[in-house]
C-alpha positions in Angstrom: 70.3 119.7 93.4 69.7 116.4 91.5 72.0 117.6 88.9 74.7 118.4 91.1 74.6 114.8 92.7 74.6 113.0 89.7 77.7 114.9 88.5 79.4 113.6 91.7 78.7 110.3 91.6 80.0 110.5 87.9 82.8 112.0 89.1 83.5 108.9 91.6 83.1 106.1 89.0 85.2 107.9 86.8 87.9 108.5 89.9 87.5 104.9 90.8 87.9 103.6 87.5 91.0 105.6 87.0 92.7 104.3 90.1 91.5 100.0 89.5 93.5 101.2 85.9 96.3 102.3 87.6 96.9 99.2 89.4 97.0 97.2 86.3 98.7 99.8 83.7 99.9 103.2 85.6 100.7 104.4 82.0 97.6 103.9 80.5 95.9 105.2 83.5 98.0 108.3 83.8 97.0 109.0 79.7 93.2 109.6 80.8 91.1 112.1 82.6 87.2 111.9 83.1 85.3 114.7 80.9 82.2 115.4 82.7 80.4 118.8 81.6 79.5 121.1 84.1 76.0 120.8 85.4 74.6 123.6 83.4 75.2 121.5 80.1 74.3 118.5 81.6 71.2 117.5 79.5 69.3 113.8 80.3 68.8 112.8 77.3 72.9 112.9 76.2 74.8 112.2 79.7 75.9 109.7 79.0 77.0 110.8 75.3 78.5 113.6 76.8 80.4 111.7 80.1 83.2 110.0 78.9 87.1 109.2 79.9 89.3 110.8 77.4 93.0 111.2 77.0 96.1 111.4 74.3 94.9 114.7 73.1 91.1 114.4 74.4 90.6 111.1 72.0 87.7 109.5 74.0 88.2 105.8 75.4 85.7 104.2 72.8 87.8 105.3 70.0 91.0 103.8 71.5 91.9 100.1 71.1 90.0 97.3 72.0 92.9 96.2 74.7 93.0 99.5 76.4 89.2 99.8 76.5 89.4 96.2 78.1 91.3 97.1 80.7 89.0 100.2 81.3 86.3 97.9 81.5 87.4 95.5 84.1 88.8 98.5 86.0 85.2 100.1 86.5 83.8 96.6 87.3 86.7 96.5 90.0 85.8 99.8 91.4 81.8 99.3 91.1 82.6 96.0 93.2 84.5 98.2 96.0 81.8 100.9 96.0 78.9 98.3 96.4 80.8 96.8 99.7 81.7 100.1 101.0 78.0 101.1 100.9 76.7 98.3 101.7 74.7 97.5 98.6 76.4 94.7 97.5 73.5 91.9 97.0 75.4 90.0 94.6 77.3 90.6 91.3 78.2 88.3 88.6 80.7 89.0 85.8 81.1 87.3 82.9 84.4 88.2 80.5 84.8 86.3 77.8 88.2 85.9 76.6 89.6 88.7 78.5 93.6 88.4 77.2 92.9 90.0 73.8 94.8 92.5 72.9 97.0 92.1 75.9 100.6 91.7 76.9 101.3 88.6 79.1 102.2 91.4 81.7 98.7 92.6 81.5 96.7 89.0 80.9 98.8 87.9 84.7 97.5 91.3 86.1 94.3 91.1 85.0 93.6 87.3 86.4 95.1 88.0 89.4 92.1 91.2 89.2 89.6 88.6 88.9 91.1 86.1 91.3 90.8 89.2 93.8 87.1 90.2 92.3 86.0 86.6 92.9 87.3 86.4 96.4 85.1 89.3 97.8 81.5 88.7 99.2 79.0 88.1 96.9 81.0 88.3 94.1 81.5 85.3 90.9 83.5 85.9 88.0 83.2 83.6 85.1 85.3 83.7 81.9 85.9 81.7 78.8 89.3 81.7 77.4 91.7 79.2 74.6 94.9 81.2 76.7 97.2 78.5 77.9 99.2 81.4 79.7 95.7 82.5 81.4 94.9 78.7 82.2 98.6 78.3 84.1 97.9 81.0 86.3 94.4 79.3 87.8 94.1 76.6 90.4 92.7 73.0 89.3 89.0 74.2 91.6 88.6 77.2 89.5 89.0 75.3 85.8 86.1 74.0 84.0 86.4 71.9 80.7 83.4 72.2 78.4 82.7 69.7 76.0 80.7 69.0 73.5 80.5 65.3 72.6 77.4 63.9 70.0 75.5 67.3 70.5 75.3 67.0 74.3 77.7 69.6 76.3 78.7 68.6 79.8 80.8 70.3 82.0 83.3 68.7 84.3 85.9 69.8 87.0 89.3 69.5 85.9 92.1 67.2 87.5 96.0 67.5 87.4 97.1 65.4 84.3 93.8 65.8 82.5 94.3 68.4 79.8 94.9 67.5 76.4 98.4 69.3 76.8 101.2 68.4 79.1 102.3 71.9 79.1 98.9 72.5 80.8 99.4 70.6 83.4 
């Protein structure tokens, strides 16, 4: 029944998730397993208390560290992306991340925007973030920068053009 049906597509975002993870950190991803009760215990008010993605000795992804549960994150947003197109659902998505290289390793802060580069390049799909990372900066295109400033209590936003930014290392 209804029951059933929403334990399976539980099942799938948690199996999507899993495998977006595994792209960007197999060993993190290999660490996890969903917990979904069986549909017997499955009780409306607490599914989603109950539905989680646990791992190192069943502790549950909200009590690991902030990095980790980034990464979790931006893998379900990644799979939710790729489930919309496949079903044809996909009327637009827009994701905001702000500062999305904390508590990562420069390994993981390239493989995660190269994630979003990807994200952003499917139909329908924008991906805004804010961040102070040089590293994350270096790894974007001059069209996808935007400098933000705030001069005498006005803010204005402007594209950004080789030689512009404050640093030379930037450029």
């Amino acid at each position: 029944g209804v029951a059933e049906e929403v334990r399976e597509k539980l099942q799938d975002v948690a199996t999507n998730t899993l495998q977006k993870l595994k792209e960007l950190d197999p060993d993190i991803a290999d660490s996890l397993s969903p917990v979904i009760p069986d549909v017997q215990s499955l009780k409306w008010q607490d599914v989603f208390k109950a539905v989680s993605i646990s791992g190192d000795e069943d502790i549950p992804i909200n009590k690991r560290g902030s990095g980790v549960k980034r990464l979790v994150l931006l893998s379900f947003f990644r799979g939710e992306v790729e489930r919309r197109l496949k079903s044809g659902s996909n009327t637009g998505v827009i994701y905001a991340i702000e500062e999305p290289e904390t508590s990562q390793h420069e390994e993981n802060q390239r493989k995660i925007v190269d994630a979003f580069i990807k994200l952003s390049g499917m139909p329908n799909v924008q991906v805004i973030l804010t961040t102070h990372s040089a590293y994350v900066v270096k790894q974007l295109q001059y069209n996808n920068l935007r400098l933000i400033l705030d001069e005498q209590n006005s803010k204005t936003v402007r594209n950004v053009s080789p030689g512009q930014l404050r640093y030379p290392s930037l450029n």
